[in-house]
C-alpha positions as CSV (number, residue, x, y, z in Angstrom):
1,X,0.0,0.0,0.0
2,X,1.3,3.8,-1.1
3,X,1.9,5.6,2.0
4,X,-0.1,8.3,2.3
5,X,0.7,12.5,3.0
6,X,-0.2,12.0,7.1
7,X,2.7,9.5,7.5
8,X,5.1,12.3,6.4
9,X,3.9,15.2,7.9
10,X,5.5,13.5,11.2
11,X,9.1,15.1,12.5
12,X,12.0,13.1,10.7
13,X,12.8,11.8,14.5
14,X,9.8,9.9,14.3
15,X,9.4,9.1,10.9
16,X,13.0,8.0,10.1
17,X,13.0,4.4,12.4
18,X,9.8,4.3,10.8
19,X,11.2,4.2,7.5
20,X,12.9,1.2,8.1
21,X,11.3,-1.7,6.1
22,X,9.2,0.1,4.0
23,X,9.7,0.1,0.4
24,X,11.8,2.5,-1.7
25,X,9.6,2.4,-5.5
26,X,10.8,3.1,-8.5
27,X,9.3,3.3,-12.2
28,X,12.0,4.0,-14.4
29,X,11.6,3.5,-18.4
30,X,8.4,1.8,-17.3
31,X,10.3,-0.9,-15.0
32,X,9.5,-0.5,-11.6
33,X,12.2,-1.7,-9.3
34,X,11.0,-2.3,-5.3
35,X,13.5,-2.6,-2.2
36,X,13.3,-2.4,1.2
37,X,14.9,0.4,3.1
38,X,17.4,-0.9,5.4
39,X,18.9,2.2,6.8
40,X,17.9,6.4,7.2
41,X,19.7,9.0,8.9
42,X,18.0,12.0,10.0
43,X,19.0,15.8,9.4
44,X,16.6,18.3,11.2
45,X,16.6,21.8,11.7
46,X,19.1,24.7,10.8
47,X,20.4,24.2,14.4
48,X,21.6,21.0,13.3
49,X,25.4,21.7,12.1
50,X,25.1,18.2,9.6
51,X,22.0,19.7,7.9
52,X,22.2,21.5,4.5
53,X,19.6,23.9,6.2
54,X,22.2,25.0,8.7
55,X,22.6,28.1,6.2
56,X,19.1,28.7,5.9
57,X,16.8,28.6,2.4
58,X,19.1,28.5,-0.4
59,X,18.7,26.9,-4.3
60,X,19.6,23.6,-2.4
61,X,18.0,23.7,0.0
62,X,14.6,24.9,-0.1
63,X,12.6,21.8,-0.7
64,X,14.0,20.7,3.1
65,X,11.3,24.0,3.8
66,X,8.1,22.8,2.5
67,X,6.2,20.1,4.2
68,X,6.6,16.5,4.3
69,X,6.0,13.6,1.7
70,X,8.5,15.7,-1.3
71,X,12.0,14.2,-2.0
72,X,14.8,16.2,-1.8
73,X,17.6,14.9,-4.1
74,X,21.2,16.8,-4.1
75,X,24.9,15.9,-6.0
76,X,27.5,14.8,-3.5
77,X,31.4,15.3,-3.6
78,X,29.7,16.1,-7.2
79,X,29.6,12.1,-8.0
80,X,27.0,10.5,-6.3
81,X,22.8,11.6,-6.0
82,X,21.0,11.4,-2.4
83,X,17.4,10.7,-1.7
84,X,16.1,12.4,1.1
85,X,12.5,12.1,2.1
86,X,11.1,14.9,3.7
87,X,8.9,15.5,6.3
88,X,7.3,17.2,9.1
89,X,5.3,20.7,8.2
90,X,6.3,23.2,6.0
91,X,8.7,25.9,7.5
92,X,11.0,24.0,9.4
93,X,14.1,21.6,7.3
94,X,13.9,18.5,8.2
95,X,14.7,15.3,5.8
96,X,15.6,11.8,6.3
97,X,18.4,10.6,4.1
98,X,17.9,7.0,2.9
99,X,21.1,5.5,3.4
100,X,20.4,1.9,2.4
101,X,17.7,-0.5,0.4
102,X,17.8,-4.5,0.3
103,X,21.1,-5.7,-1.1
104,X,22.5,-1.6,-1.7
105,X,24.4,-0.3,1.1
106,X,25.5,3.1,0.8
107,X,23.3,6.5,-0.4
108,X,24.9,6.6,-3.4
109,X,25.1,3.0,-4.5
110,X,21.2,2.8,-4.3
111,X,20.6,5.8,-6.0
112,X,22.7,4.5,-8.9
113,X,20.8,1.0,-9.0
114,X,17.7,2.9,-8.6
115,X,18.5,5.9,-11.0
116,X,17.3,8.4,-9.0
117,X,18.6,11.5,-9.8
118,X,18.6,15.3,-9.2
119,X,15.5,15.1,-11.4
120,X,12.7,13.8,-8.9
121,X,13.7,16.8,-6.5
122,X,10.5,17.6,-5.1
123,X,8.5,15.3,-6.7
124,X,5.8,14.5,-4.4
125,X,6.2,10.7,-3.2
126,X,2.3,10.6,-2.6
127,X,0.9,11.3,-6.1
128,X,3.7,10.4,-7.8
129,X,4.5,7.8,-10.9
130,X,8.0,8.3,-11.0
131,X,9.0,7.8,-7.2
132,X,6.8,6.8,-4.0
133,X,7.1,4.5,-0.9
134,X,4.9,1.8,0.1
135,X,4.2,-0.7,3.4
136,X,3.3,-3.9,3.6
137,X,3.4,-3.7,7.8
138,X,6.5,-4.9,8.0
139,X,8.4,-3.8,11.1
140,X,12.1,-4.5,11.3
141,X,14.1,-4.6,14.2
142,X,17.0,-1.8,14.4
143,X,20.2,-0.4,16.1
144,X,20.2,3.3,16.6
145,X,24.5,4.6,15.8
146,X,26.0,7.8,15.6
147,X,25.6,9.4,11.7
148,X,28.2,8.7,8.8
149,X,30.6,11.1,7.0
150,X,29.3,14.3,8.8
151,X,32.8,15.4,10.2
152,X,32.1,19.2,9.7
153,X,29.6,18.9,12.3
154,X,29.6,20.3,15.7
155,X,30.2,17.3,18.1
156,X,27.4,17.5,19.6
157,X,25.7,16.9,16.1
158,X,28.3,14.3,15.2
159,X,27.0,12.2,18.2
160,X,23.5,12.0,18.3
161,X,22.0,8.7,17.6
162,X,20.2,9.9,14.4
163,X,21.6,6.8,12.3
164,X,18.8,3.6,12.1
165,X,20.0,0.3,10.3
166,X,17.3,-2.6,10.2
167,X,18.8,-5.9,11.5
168,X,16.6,-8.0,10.2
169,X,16.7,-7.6,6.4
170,X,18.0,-10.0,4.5
């Protein structure tokens, strides 16, 4: 089943353990390619010194503004494309990067397999043909860690427990 605009509306410190087992969906070139989501990280706020919003609304960054259930897609180290799912209510940034999907581990590597690119930024994942999420009711178990490759970050920021990886994925 899709998920629907309520589930997103949710903060991203909510919504990103609930991520976690839910499908990641794809229709590219009329092939629609399904995986589970096996890890998120969450960035939230322009207090937080790891988000992209920690400068405010920029050309970036603005879909991190507007309220949940868009994607928010960006080039990093200008290689690799990252799918973000935002959330929460319009106003205040807050996204939760999708760091892994059944048998892709890594941001970049699923994006690849996926071929999400800087295309289906803010494309709404509710109405969408292109890119959406569903659930089945799955609910994994997960370890909460610190978050990956943020070491411009304040320390503080650097070790909150805002990393989720399912253990029970195979």
């Amino acid at each position: 089943m899709r998920i629907t605009k309520k589930f997103y509306i949710r903060p991203a410190t909510e919504t990103a353990p609930l991520l976690l087992g839910k499908f990641l969906c794809r229709n590219a070139e009329g092939n629609v390619i399904k995986r589970r989501i096996t890890e998120t990280e969450i960035y939230f706020g322009e207090d937080d010194t790891a988000c992209h919003a920690r400068s405010g609304v920029t050309r970036r960054t603005w879909p991190l503004y507007e309220q949940g259930g868009i994607a928010y897609v960006y080039l990093c180290y200008g290689i690799h494309n990252l799918f973000n799912v935002v959330t929460g209510e319009k106003g205040f940034p807050q996204a939760v990067l999708i760091r892994g999907v059944e048998g892709f581990d890594g941001p970049g590597k699923l994006t690849k397999h996926m071929k999400i690119d800087r295309s289906l930024n803010a494309v709404c994942l509710v109405g969408s043909n292109e890119i959406w999420l569903e659930d089945d009711g799955f609910l994994p178990k997960f370890n909460a860690t610190k978050r990956i490759g943020i070491d411009y970050a304040s320390e503080h920021d650097r070790n909150r427990l805002w990393r989720f990886v399912a253990e029970d994925i195979t």
